[in-house]
C-alpha beads as a LAMMPS data file, in Angstrom:
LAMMPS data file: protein, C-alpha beads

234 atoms
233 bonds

1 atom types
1 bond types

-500.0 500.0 xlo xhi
-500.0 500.0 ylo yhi
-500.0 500.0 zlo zhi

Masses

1 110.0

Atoms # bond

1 1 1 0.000 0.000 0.000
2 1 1 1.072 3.545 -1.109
3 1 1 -0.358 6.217 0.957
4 1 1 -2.098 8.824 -0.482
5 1 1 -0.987 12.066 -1.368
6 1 1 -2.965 15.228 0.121
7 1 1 -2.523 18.371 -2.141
8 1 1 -4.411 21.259 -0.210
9 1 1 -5.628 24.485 -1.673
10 1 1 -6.789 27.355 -0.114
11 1 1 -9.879 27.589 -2.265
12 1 1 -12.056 25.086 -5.064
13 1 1 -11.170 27.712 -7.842
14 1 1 -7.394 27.002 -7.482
15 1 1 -7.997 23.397 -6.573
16 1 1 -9.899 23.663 -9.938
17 1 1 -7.102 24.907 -12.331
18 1 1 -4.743 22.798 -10.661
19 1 1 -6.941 19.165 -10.943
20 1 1 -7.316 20.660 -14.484
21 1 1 -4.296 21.469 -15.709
22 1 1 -2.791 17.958 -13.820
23 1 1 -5.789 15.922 -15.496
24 1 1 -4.287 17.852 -19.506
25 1 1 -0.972 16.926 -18.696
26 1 1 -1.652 12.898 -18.514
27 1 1 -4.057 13.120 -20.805
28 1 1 -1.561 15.042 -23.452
29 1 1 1.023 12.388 -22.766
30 1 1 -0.996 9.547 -23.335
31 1 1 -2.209 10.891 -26.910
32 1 1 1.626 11.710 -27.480
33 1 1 2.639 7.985 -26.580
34 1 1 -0.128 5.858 -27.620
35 1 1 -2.589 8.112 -29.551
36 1 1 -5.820 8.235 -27.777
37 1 1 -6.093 8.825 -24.180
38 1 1 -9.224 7.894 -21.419
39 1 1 -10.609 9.574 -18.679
40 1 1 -13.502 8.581 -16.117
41 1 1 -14.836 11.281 -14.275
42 1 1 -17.498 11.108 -11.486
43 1 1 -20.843 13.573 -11.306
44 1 1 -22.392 15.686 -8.230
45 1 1 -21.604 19.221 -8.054
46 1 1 -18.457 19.083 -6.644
47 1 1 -16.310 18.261 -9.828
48 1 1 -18.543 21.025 -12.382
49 1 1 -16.079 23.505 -11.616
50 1 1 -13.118 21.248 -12.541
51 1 1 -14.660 20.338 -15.228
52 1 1 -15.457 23.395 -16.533
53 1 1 -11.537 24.167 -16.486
54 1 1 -10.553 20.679 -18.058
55 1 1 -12.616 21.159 -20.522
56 1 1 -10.876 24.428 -21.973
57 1 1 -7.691 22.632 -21.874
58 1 1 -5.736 22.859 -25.829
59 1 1 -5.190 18.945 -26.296
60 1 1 -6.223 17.017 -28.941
61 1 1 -9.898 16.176 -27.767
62 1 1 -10.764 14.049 -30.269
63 1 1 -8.563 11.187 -29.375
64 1 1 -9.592 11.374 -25.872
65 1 1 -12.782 8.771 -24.670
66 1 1 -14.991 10.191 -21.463
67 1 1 -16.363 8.220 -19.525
68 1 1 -18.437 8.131 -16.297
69 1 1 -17.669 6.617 -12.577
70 1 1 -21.185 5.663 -12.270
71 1 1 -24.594 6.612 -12.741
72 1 1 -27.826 7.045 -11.670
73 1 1 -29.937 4.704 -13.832
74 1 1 -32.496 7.760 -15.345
75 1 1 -32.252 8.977 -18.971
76 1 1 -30.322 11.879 -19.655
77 1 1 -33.220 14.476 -19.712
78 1 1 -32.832 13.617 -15.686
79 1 1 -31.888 16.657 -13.480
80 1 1 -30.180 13.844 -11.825
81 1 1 -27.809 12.103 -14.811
82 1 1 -24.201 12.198 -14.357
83 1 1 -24.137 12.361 -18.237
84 1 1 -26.111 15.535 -18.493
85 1 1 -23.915 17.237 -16.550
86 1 1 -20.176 16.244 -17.830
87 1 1 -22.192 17.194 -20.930
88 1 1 -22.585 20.804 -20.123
89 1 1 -19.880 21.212 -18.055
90 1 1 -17.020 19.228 -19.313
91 1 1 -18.322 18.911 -23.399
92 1 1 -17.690 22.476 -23.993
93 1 1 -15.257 24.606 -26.295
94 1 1 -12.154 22.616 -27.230
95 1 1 -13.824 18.921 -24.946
96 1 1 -16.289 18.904 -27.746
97 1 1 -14.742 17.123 -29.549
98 1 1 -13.991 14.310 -27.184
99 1 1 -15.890 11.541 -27.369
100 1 1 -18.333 10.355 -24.580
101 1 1 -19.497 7.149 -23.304
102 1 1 -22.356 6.980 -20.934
103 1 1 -24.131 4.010 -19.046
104 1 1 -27.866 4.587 -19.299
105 1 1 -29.247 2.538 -22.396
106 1 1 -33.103 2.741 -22.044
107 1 1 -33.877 -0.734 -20.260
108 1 1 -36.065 -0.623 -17.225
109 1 1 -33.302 -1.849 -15.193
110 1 1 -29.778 -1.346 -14.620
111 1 1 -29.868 -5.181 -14.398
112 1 1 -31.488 -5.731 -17.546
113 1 1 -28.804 -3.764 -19.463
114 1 1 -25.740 -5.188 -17.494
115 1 1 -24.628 -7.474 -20.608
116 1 1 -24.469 -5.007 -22.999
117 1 1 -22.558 -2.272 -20.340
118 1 1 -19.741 -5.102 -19.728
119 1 1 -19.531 -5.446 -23.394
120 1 1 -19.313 -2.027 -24.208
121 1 1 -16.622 -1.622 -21.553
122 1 1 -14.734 -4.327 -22.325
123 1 1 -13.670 -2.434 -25.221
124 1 1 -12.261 0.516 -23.539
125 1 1 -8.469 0.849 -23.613
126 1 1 -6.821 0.070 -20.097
127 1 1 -6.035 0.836 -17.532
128 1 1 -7.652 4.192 -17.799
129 1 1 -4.937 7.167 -18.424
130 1 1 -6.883 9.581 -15.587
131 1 1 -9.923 8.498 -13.108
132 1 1 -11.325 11.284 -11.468
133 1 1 -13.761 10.210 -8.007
134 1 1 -15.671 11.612 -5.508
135 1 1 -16.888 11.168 -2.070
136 1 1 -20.037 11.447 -0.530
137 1 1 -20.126 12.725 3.822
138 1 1 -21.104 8.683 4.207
139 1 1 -17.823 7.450 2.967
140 1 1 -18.645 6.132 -0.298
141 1 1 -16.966 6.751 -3.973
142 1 1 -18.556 5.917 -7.116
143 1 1 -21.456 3.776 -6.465
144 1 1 -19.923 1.924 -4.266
145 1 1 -22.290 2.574 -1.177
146 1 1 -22.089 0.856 2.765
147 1 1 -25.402 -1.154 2.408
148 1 1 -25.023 -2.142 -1.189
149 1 1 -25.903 -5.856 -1.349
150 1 1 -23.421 -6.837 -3.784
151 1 1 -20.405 -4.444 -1.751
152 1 1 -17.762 -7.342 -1.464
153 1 1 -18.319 -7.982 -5.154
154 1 1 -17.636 -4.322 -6.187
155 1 1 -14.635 -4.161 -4.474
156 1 1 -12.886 -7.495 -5.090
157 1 1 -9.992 -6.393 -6.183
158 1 1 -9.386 -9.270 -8.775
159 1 1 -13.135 -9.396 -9.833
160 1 1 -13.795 -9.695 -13.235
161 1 1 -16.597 -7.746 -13.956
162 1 1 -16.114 -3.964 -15.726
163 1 1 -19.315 -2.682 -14.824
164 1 1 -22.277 -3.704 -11.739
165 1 1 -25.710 -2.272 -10.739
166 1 1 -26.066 -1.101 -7.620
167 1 1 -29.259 -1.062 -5.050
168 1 1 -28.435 0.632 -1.199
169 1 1 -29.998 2.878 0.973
170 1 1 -28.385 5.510 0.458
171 1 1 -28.284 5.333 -3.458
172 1 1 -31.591 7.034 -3.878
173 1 1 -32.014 5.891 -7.684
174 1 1 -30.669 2.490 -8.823
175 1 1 -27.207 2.476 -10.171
176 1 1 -24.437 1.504 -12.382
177 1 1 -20.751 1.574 -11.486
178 1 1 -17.376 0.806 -12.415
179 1 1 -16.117 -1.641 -10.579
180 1 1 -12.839 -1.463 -8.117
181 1 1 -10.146 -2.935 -10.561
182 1 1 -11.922 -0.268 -13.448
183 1 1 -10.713 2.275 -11.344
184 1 1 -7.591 1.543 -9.140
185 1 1 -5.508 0.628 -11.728
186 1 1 -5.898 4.119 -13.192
187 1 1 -2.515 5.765 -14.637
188 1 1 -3.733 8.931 -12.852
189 1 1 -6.070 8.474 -9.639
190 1 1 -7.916 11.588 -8.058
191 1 1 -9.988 11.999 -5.333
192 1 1 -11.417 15.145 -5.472
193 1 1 -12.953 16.956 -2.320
194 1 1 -14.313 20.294 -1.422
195 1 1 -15.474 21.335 2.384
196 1 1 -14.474 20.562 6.317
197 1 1 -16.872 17.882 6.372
198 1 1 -15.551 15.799 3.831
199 1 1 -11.872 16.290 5.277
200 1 1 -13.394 15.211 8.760
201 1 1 -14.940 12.299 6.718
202 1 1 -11.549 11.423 4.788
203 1 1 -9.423 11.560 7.897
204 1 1 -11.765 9.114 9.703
205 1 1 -12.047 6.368 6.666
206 1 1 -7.736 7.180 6.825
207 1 1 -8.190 6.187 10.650
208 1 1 -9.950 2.654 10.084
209 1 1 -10.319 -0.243 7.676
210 1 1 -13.613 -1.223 7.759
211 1 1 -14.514 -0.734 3.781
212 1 1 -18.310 -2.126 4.875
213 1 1 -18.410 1.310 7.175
214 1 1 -16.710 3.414 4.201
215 1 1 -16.498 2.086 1.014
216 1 1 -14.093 4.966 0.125
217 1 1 -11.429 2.735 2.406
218 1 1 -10.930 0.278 -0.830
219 1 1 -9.213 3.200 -2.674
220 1 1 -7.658 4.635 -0.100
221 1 1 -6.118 1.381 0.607
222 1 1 -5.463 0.055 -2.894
223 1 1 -2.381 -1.174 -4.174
224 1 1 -1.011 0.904 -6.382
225 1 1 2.043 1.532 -8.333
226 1 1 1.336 5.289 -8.206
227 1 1 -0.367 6.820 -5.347
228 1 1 -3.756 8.418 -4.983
229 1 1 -3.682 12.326 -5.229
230 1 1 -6.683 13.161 -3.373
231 1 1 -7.394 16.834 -3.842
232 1 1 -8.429 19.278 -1.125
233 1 1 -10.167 22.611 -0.538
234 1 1 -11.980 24.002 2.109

Bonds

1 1 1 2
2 1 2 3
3 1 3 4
4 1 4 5
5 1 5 6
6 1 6 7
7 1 7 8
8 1 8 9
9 1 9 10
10 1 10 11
11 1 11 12
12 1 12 13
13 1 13 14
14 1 14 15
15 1 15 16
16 1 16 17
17 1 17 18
18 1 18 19
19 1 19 20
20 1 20 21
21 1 21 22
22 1 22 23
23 1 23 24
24 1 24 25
25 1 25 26
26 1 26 27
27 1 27 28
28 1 28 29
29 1 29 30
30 1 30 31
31 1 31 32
32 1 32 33
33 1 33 34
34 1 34 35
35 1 35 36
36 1 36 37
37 1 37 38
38 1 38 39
39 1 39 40
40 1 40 41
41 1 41 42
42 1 42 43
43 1 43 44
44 1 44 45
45 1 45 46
46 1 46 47
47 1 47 48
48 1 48 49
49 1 49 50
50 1 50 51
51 1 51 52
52 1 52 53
53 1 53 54
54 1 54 55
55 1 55 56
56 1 56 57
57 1 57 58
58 1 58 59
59 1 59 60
60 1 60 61
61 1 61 62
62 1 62 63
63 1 63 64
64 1 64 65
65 1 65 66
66 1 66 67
67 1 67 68
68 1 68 69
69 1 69 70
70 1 70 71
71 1 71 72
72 1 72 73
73 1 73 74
74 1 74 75
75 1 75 76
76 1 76 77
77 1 77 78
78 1 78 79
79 1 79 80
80 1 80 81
81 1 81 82
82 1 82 83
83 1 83 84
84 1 84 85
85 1 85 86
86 1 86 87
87 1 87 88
88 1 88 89
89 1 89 90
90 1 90 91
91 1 91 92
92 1 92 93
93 1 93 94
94 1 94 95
95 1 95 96
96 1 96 97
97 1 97 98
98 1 98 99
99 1 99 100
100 1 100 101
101 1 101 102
102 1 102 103
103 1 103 104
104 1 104 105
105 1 105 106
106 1 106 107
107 1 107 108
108 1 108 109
109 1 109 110
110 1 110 111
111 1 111 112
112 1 112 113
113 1 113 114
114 1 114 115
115 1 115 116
116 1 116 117
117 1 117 118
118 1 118 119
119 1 119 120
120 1 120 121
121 1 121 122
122 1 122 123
123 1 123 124
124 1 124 125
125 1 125 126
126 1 126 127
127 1 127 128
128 1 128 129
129 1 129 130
130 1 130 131
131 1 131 132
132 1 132 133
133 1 133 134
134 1 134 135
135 1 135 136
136 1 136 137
137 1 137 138
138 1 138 139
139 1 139 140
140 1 140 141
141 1 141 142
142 1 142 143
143 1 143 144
144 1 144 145
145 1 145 146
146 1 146 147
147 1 147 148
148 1 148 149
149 1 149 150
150 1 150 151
151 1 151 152
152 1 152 153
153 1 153 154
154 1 154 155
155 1 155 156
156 1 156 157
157 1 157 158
158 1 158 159
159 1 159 160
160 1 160 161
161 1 161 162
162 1 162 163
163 1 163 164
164 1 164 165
165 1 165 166
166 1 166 167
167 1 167 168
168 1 168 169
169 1 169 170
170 1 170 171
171 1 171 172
172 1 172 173
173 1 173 174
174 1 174 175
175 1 175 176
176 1 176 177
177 1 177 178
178 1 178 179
179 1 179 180
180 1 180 181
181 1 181 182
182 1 182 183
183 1 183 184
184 1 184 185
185 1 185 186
186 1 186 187
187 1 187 188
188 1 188 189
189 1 189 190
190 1 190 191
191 1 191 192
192 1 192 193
193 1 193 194
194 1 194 195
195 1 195 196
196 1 196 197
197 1 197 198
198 1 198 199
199 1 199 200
200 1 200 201
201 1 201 202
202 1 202 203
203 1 203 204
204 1 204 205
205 1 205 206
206 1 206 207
207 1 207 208
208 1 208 209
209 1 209 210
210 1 210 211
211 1 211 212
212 1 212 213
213 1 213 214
214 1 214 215
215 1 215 216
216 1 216 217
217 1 217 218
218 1 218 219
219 1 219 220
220 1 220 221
221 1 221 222
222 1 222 223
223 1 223 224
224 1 224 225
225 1 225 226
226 1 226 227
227 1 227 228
228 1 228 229
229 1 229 230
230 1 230 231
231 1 231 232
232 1 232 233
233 1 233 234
């Protein structure tokens, strides 16, 4: 285990440039080295401004595939979709031209559409060149929520599976998430969080182990090559 590196800001506009202008860098490399680049970035409101910088950045967009975290399984007309918002925050200016892959295919279910998400994931270059994740005040990241029935299969770290619906308490709508391996093995790993509560909340999942309690323990804990940046602000 690498421990994770804290990179504190004094406020979310210069955490903003900064994430930004990190997230360009990787991505330009990867297009320089390989051609094509991914990224997999997570919704809420916390990462629009972040976003909104990234996605002024001067790379070559159109060999770079977005992707999502997770989502809430509702169309995108949805106040609520993930896509809908990278859409009008990041898929602006020069990120236009990028090319974006979301989860939410139509079916009833998240379950009913699972075959065709691992399929359509399996094809996705990896590991991903930059993963960008959030964290919610009850310790969990992506969809990976404490509750969640199928918890120990999301975050098996040799599990097999790219993508997994998602049904917990807290989870409001069902879900869709990349799984832990998706994410962990990530050239570039973020955690990006704004606010005292969420730095009370990170220092406590730091403090223990239980990833049933905090779900955002399996990344902070992850074996990794590279360590996690997790990025702060107040």
């Amino acid at each position: 285990m690498t421990d994770p590196v804290l990179h504190r800001y004094d406020n979310r506009q210069d955490l903003a440039e900064a994430l930004a202008t990190g997230v360009a860098a990787v991505l330009a490399g990867a297009i320089a080295t390989r051609g094509s680049a991914t990224l997999a970035v997570s919704g809420g409101s916390t990462p629009k401004l972040f976003l909104e910088h990234l996605g002024r950045a001067e790379i070559d967009w159109s060999q770079v595939e977005v992707t999502l975290v997770d989502e809430r399984w509702v169309p995108e007309t949805s106040e609520r979709s993930n896509l809908s918002l990278v859409r009008r925050h990041l898929m602006q200016g020069p990120a236009e031209k990028a090319h974006l892959l979301g989860f939410y295919t139509g079916h009833d279910t998240p379950e009913e559409a699972i075959e065709e998400l691992r399929h359509r994931y399996c094809r996705l270059s990896r590991p991903f060149d930059v993963a960008v994740l959030g964290m919610g005040t009850d310790g969990h990241t992506a969809s990976f929520f404490p509750g969640a029935g199928n918890l120990d299969e999301l975050l098996h770290p040799q599990g097999h599976d790219e993508v997994a619906a998602v049904h917990a308490p807290g989870a409001g709508e069902p879900r869709i998430t990349l799984t832990l391996p998706m994410l962990v093995d990530a050239r570039f790993l973020a955690l990006h969080i704004e606010g005292e509560e969420k730095r009370t909340v990170l220092d406590a999942a730091l403090a223990g182990s239980d990833v049933s309690e905090m779900p955002v323990r399996a990344i902070l804990g992850a074996t990794r090559a590279e360590p996690l940046n997790v990025f702060w602000a107040p």
